[in-house]
C-alpha positions as CSV (number, residue, x, y, z in Angstrom):
1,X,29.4,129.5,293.2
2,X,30.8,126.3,292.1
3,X,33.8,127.5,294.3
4,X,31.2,127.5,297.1
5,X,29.6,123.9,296.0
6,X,33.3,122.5,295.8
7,X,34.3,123.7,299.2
8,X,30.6,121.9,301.0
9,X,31.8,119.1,299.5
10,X,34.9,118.9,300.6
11,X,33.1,119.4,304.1
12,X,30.8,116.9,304.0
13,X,33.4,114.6,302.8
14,X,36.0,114.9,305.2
15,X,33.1,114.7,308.1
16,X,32.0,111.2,306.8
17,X,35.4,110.0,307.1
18,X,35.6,111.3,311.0
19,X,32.0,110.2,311.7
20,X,33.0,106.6,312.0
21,X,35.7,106.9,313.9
22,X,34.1,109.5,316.1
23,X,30.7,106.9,316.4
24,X,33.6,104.0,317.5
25,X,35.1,105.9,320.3
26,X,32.0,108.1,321.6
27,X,28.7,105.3,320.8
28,X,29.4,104.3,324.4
29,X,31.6,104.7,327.7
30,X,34.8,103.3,326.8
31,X,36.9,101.1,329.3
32,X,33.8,101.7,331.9
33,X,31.5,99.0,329.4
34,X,34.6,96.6,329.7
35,X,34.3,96.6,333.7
36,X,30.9,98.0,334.4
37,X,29.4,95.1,336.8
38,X,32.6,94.3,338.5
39,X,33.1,98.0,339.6
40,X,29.8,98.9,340.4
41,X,29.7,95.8,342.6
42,X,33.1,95.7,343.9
43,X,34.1,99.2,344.3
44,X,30.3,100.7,344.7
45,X,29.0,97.7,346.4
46,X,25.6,97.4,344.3
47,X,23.7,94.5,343.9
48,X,22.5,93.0,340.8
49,X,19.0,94.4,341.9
50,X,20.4,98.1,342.3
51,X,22.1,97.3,338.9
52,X,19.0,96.7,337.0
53,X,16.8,99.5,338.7
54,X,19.8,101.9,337.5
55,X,19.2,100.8,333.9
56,X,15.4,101.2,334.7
57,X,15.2,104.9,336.0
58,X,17.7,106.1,333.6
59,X,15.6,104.5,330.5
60,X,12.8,106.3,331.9
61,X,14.2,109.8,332.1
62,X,15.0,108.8,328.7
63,X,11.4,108.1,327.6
64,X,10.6,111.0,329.4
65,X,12.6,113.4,327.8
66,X,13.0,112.5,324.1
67,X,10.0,114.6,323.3
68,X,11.2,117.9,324.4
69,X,15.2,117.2,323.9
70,X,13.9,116.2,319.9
71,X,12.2,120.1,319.9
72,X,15.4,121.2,321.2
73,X,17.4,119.1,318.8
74,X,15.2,121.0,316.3
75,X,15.8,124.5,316.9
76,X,19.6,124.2,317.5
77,X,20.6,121.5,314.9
78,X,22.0,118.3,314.6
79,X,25.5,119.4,314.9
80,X,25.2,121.1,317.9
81,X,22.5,118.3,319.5
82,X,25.9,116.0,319.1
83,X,28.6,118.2,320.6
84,X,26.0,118.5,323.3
85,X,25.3,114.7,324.0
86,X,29.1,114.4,324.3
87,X,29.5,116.8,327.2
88,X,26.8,115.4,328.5
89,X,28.3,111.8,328.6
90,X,31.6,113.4,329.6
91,X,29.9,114.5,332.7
92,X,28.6,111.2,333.7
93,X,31.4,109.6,332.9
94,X,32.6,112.3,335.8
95,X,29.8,111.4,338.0
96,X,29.8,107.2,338.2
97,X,33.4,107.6,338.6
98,X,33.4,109.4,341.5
99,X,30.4,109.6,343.2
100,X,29.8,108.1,346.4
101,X,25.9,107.5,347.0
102,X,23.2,105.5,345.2
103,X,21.5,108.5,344.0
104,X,24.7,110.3,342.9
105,X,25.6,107.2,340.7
106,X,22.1,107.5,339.6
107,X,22.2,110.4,337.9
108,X,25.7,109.8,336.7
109,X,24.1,106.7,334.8
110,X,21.2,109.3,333.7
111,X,23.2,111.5,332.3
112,X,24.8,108.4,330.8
113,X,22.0,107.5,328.9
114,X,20.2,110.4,327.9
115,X,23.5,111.9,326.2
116,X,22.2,109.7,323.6
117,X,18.9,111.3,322.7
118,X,21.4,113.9,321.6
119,X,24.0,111.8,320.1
120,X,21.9,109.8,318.2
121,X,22.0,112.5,315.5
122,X,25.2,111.9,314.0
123,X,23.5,109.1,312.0
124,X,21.0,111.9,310.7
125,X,24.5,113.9,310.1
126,X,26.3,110.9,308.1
127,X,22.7,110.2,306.1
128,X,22.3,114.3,304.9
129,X,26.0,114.1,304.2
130,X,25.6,111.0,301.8
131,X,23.0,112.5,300.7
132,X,24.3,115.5,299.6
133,X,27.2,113.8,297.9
134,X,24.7,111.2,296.3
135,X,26.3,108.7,298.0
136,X,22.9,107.4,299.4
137,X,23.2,103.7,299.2
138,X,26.2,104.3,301.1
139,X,25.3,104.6,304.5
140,X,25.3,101.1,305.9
141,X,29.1,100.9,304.2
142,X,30.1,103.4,306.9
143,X,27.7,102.6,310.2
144,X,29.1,98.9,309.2
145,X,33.1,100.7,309.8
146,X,31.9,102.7,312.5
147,X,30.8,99.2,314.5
148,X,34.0,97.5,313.1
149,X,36.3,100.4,314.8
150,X,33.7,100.6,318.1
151,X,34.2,96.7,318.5
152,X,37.5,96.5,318.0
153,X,38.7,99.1,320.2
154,X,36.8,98.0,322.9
155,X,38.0,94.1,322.5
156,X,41.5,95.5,322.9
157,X,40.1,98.0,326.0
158,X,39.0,94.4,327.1
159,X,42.3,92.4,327.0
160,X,44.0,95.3,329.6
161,X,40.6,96.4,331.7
162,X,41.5,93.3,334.1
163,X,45.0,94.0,334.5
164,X,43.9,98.0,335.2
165,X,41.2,97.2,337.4
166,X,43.5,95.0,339.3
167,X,46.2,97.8,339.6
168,X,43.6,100.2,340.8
169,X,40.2,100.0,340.7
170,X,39.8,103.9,339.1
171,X,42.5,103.4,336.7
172,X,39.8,102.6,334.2
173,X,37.3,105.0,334.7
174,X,40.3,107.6,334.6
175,X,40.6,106.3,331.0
176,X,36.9,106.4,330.1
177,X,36.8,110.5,331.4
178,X,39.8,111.1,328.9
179,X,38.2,109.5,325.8
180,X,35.3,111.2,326.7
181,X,36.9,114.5,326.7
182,X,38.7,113.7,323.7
183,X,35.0,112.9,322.0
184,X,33.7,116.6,322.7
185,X,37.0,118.0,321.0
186,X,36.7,116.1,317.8
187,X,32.8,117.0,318.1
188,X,33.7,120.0,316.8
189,X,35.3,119.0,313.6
190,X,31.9,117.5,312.6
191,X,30.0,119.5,309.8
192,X,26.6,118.7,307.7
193,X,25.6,119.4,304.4
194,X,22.2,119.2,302.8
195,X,20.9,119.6,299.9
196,X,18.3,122.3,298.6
197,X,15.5,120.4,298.3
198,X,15.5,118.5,301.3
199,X,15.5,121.7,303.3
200,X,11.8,122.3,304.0
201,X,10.8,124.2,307.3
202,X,7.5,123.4,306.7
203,X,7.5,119.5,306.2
204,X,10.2,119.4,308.6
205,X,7.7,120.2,311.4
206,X,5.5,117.9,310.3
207,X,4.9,114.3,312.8
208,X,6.6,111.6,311.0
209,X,3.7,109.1,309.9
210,X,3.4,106.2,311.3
211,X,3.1,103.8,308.4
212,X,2.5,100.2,309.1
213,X,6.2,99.2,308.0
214,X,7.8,102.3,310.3
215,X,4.8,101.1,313.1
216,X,6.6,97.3,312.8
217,X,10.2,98.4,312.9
218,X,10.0,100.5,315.9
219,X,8.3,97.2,317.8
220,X,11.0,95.1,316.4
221,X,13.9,97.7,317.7
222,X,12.2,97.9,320.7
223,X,11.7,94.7,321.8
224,X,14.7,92.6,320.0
225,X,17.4,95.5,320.8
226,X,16.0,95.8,324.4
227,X,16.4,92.0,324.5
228,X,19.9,92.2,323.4
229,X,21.1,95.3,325.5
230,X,19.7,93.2,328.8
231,X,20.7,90.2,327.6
232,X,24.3,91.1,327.7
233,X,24.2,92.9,330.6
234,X,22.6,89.8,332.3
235,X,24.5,87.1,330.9
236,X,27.5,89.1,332.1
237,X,26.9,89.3,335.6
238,X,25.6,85.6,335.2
239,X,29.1,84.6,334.4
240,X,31.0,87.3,336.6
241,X,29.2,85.1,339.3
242,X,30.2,81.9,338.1
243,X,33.3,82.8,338.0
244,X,33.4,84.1,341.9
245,X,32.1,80.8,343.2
246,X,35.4,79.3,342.2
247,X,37.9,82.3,342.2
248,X,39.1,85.1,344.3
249,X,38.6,88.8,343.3
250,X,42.2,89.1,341.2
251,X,41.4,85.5,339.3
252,X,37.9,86.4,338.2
253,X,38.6,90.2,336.9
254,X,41.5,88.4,335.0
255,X,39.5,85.6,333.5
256,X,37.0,87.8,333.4
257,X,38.8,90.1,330.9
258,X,39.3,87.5,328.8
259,X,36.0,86.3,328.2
260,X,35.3,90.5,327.1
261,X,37.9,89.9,324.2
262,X,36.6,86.4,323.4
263,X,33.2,88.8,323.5
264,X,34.1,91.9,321.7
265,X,36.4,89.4,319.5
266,X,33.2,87.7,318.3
267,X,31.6,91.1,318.2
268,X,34.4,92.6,315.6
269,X,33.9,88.8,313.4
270,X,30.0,89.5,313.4
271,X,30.6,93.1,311.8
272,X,33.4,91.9,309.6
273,X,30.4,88.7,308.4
274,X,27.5,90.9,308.4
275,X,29.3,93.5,306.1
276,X,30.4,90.5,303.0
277,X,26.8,89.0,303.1
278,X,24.7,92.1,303.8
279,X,23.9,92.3,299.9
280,X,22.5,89.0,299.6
281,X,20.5,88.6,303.0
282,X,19.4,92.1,303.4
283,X,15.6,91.5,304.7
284,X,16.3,88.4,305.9
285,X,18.9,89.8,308.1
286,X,15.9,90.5,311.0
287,X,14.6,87.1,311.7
288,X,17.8,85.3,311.1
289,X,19.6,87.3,313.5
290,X,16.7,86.8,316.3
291,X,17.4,82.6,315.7
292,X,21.0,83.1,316.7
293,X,19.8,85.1,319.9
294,X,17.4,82.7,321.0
295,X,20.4,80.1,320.8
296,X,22.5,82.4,322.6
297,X,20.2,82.4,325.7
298,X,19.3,78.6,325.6
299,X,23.0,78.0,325.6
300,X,23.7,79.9,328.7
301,X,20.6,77.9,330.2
302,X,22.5,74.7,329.6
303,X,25.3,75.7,330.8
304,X,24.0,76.1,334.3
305,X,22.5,72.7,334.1
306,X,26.2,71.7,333.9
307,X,28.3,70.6,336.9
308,X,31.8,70.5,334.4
309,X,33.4,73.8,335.2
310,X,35.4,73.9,332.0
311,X,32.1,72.8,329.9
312,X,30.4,75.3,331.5
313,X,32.3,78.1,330.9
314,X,32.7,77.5,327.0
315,X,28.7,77.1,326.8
316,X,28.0,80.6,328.5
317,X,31.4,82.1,326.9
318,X,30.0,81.1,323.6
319,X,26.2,82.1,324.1
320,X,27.8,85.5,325.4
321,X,29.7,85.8,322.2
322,X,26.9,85.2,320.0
323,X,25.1,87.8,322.1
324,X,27.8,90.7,321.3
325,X,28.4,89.4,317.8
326,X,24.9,90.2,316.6
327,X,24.0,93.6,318.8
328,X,25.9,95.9,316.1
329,X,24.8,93.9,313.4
330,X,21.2,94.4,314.2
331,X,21.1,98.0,315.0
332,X,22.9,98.7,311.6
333,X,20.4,97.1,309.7
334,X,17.4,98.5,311.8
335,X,18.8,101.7,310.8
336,X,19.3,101.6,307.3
337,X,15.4,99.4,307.1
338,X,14.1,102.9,308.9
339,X,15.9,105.2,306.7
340,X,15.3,103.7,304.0
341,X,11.2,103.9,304.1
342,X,11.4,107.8,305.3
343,X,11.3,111.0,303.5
344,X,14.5,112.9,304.5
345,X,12.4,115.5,306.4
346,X,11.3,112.6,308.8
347,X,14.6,111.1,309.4
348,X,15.7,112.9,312.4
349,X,12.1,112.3,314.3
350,X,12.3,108.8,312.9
351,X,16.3,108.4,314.2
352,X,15.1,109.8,317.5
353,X,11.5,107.6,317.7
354,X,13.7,104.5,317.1
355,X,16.0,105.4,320.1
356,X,12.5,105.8,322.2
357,X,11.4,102.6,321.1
358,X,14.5,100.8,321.9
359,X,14.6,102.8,325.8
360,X,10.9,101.7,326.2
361,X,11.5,97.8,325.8
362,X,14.8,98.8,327.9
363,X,12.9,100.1,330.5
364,X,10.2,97.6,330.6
365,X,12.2,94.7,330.5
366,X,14.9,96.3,333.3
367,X,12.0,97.0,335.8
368,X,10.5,93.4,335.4
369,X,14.0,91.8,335.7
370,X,14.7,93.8,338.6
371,X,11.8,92.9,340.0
372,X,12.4,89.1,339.4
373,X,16.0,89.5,341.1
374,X,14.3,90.5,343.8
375,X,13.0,86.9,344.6
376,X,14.5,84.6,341.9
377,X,17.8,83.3,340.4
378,X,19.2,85.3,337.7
379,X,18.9,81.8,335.8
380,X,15.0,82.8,335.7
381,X,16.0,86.3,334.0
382,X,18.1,84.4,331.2
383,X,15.2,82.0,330.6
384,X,12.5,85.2,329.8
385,X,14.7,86.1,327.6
386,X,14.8,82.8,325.5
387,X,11.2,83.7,325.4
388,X,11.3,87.3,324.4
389,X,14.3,85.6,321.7
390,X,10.9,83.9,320.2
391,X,8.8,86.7,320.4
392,X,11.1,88.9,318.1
393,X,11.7,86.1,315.6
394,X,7.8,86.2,315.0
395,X,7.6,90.0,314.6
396,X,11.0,90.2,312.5
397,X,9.7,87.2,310.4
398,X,6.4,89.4,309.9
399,X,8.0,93.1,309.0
400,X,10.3,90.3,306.3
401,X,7.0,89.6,304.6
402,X,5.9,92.9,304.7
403,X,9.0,94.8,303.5
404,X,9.2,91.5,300.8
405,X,5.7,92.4,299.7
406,X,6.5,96.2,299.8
407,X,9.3,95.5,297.4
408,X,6.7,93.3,294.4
């Protein structure tokens, strides 16, 4: 028996050390993230419209589908609900690469995003894990490496995805289909281990209540995340179009590449920050980092103001950066807030509801933008941003008082 207790153990040890490097190389398409806008516009010829309204119909299956892929994720457990979402993003990997139509890419990007409803589970994995080697307090040590390994892979993916893109436009995405068949291999080596008492069929079918502080955090995720996540993908295709306006196809995937390390540089520092002053911020972590995206956006606003090319560019470079430096950072810390305030029978529902929350604002925010790029600047987009910037530093400043008074 205590052969038996030594050897789960050993299992759910050696799985926590793969999980973060697993989560750093399979949270995302790797390579395709670095040059995402300039091939879907260059090589698929897609406008920044068609762009957004990808972002917008995939979100929606999303919101769509949580319900019955979280049944499903029930019934066949989290280890195989993981090893499924990464064939599942190995296939749209497949898909954007080589399809040819708008509808093709469209499920390719749907596939894309809903591998994460399965996915998602591997934090439920590392949490039952910690768990079960009372390592509890533990878990934002190793979603903090896990973001520390994702950013800095992908700042180095950054520094060559010019120079590949420029050799040939597919090189890339040829890249991106190999990790991502390299992420359903190591799938595989995942195990979980709980303990006795946390294993209860009948409380584990139970609806995860809705308290007020678990009601908060899921409109904070959803609406500062969602912020975030379009922010970037905004203030990127802001600058990739700054940059045409003065240089040719070759120069701007070039400088271009760049500014993604600068990015993913900034994004690696933010992790590396967040994880020496976690312990003495902790709460205030919300509203704080909501402040730093509101000056994000209002310095990518000035910079269009701006007729100095040079000035220009270091204002939106810099707004950018702050943008990717705090995107990890905030998830982390959402997570471990959400965790923390569930029983350990509602953390796989609540993991999975906090992924819903976040594809709702996604969706919401992607259909209005597209809308808006439909008449107006992209300028316009950045400056509703600012605003929705304010609107999570209210309700982040409000789940701080209550988690503060939770805590008395």
């Amino acid at each position: 028996m205590e052969e038996n207790i030594e050897v789960k153990k050993n299992k759910a040890l050696s799985s926590i050390k793969i999980i973060p490097w697993f989560q750093g190389f399979s949270n995302d398409l790797m390579f395709y993230i670095a040059i995402n806008t300039l091939f879907l516009t260059t090589v698929k010829n897609l406008t920044a419209s068609q762009i957004s309204f990808l972002t917008t119909i995939s979100c929606l299956c999303y919101i769509l589908l949580q319900k019955p892929f979280l049944e499903i994720t029930k019934k066949i457990s989290n280890i195989k609900s993981v090893r499924i979402g990464t064939i599942i993003l190995l296939l749209g990997s497949i898909i954007i690469t080589f399809g040819k139509s708008y509808y093709i890419l469209m499920l390719g990007q749907v596939l894309y995003t809903i591998s994460l409803l399965f996915k998602i589970m591997d934090n439920v994995i590392l949490k039952n894990n910690l768990e079960y080697l009372d390592k509890n307090d533990e878990y934002i040590k190793y979603k903090n490496k896990s973001s520390i390994i994702y950013s800095s892979v992908t700042m180095i993916i950054a520094l060559f995805a010019g120079k590949l893109f420029n050799i040939n436009y597919y090189l890339p995405m040829y890249l991106c289909i190999a990790v991502c068949a390299l992420n359903v291999l190591v799938s595989f080596r995942l195990t979980e281990e709980k303990k006795e008492n946390i294993i209860d069929k009948t409380e584990n079918n139970k609806k995860i209540g809705f308290s007020k502080i678990i009601f908060i955090i899921m409109i904070s995720y959803g609406i500062f995340y969602a912020t975030i996540q379009t922010g970037q993908a905004n203030s990127k295709l802001f600058i990739q179009y700054e940059l045409e306006k003065h240089f040719d196809i070759g120069l701007t995937a070039t400088y271009f590449s760049y500014i993604l390390v600068a990015s993913r540089a900034s994004r690696v520092l933010g992790n590396i920050i967040f994880k020496k002053i976690y312990h003495r911020v902790k709460d205030k972590t919300g509203y704080g980092l909501a402040i730093l995206c509101g000056i994000a956006f209002f310095l990518i606003i000035l910079s269009s103001l701006i007729s100095v090319l040079l000035l220009k560019l270091i204002l939106m470079v810099f707004g950018f950066c702050i943008i990717l430096g705090i995107r990890d950072v905030f998830s982390n810390y959402t997570q471990d807030l959400l965790l923390r305030n569930l029983k350990p029978s509602e953390q796989q529902s609540g993991i999975s509801y906090l992924g819903l929350s976040r594809k709702i604002g996604e969706t919401s925010m992607s259909f209005i933008f597209s809308m808006m790029l439909l008449k107006l600047d992209i300028i316009y987009v950045i400056i509703a941003l600012l605003a929705l910037a304010c609107i999570s530093f209210a309700i982040n400043y409000k789940l701080y008082m209550m988690v503060q008074k939770e805590n008395i």
